[in-house]
FIDREN-984239 format. One record per residue (C-alpha): residue in one letter; x, y, z. Coordinates in pm, 1 decimal. Example, Ala and Ser with C-alpha at 12.3 -4.5 7.8 and 13.67 -1.06 7.14 Angstrom:
2
   residu         px         py         pz
        A     1230.0     -450.0      780.0
        S     1367.0     -106.0      714.0
//
This chain:
89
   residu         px         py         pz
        X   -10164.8     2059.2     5250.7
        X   -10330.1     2149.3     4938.9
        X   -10402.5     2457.3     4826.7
        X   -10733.4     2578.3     4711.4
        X   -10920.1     2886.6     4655.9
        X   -11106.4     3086.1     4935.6
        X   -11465.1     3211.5     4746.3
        X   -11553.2     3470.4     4868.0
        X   -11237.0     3573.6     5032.4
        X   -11205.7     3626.0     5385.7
        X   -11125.0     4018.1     5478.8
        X   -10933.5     4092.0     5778.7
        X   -10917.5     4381.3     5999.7
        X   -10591.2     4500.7     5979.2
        X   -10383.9     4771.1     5866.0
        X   -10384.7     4741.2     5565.5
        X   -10650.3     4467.4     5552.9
        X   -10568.2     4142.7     5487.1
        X   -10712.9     3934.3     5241.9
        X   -10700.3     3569.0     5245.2
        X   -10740.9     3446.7     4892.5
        X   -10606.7     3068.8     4869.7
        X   -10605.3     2833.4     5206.8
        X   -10218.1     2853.9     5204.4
        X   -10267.7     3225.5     5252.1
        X   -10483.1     3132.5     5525.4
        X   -10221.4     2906.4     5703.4
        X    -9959.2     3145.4     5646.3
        X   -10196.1     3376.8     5844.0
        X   -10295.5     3180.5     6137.1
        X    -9923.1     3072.2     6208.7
        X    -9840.8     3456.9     6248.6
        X   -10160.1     3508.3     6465.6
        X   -10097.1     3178.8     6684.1
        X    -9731.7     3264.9     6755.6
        X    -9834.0     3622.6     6916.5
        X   -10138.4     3454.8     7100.3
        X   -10208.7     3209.8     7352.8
        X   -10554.0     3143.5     7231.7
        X   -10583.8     2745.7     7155.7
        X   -10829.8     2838.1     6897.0
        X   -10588.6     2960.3     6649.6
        X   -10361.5     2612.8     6708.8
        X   -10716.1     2407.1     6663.3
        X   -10779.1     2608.7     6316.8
        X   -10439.1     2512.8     6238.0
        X   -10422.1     2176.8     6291.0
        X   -10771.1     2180.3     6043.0
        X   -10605.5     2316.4     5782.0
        X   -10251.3     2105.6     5810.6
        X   -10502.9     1771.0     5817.6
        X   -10758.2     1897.6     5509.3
        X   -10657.5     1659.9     5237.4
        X   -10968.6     1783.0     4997.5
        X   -11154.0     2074.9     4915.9
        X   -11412.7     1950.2     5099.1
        X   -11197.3     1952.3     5424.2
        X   -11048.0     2244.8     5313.6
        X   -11397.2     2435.8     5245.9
        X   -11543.8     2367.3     5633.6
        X   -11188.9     2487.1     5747.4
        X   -11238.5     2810.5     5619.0
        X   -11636.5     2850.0     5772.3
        X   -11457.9     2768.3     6088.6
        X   -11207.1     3005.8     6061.8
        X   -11455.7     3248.5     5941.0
        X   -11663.4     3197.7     6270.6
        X   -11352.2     3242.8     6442.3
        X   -11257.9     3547.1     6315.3
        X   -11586.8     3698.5     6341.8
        X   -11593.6     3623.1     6707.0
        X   -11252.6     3776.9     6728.8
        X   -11396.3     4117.1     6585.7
        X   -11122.2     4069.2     6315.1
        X   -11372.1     3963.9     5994.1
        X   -11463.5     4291.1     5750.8
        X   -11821.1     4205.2     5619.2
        X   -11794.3     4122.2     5253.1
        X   -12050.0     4394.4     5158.0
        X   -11835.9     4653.1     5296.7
        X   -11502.0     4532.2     5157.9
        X   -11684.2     4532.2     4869.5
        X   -11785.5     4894.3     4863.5
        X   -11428.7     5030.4     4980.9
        X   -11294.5     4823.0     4700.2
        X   -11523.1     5025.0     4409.0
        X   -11440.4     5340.4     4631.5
        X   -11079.9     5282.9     4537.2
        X   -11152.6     5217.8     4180.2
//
């Protein structure tokens, strides 16, 4: 799969946080997050990314996995990652 650029980034509730910057970020990710859980979701999202051949592909992808997240609880808005990042400046 290609790699391409995640604009804006995705924020993840975590400790730390976890910031997916790049798509292979985001596949690197999801493979953790699918081995600890049974949730088909995270194998779907997968499968999206391993078959994206363009930026395009790539791009709707990462709105799924945004939606995905979200629902999950797990997505930082990116207003507020944006004010704890110029509160650690």
């Amino acid at each position: 799969m290609p790699d391409f650029l995640i604009d804006p980034e995705l924020w993840i509730r975590a400790s730390p946080p976890i910031v997916l910057r790049r798509t292979t970020e985001a596949v690197d990710f999801i493979r953790k997050v699918s081995l600890s859980s049974r949730d088909r979701a995270w194998q779907e999202i997968l499968q999206s990314f391993e078959a994206a051949r363009d930026e395009w592909n790539a791009i709707e992808v990462v709105v799924h996995l945004e939606l995905l997240l979200e629902a999950r609880g797990l997505l930082i808005e990116a207003s507020r990652s944006l004010q704890n990042q110029s509160r650690a400046a």
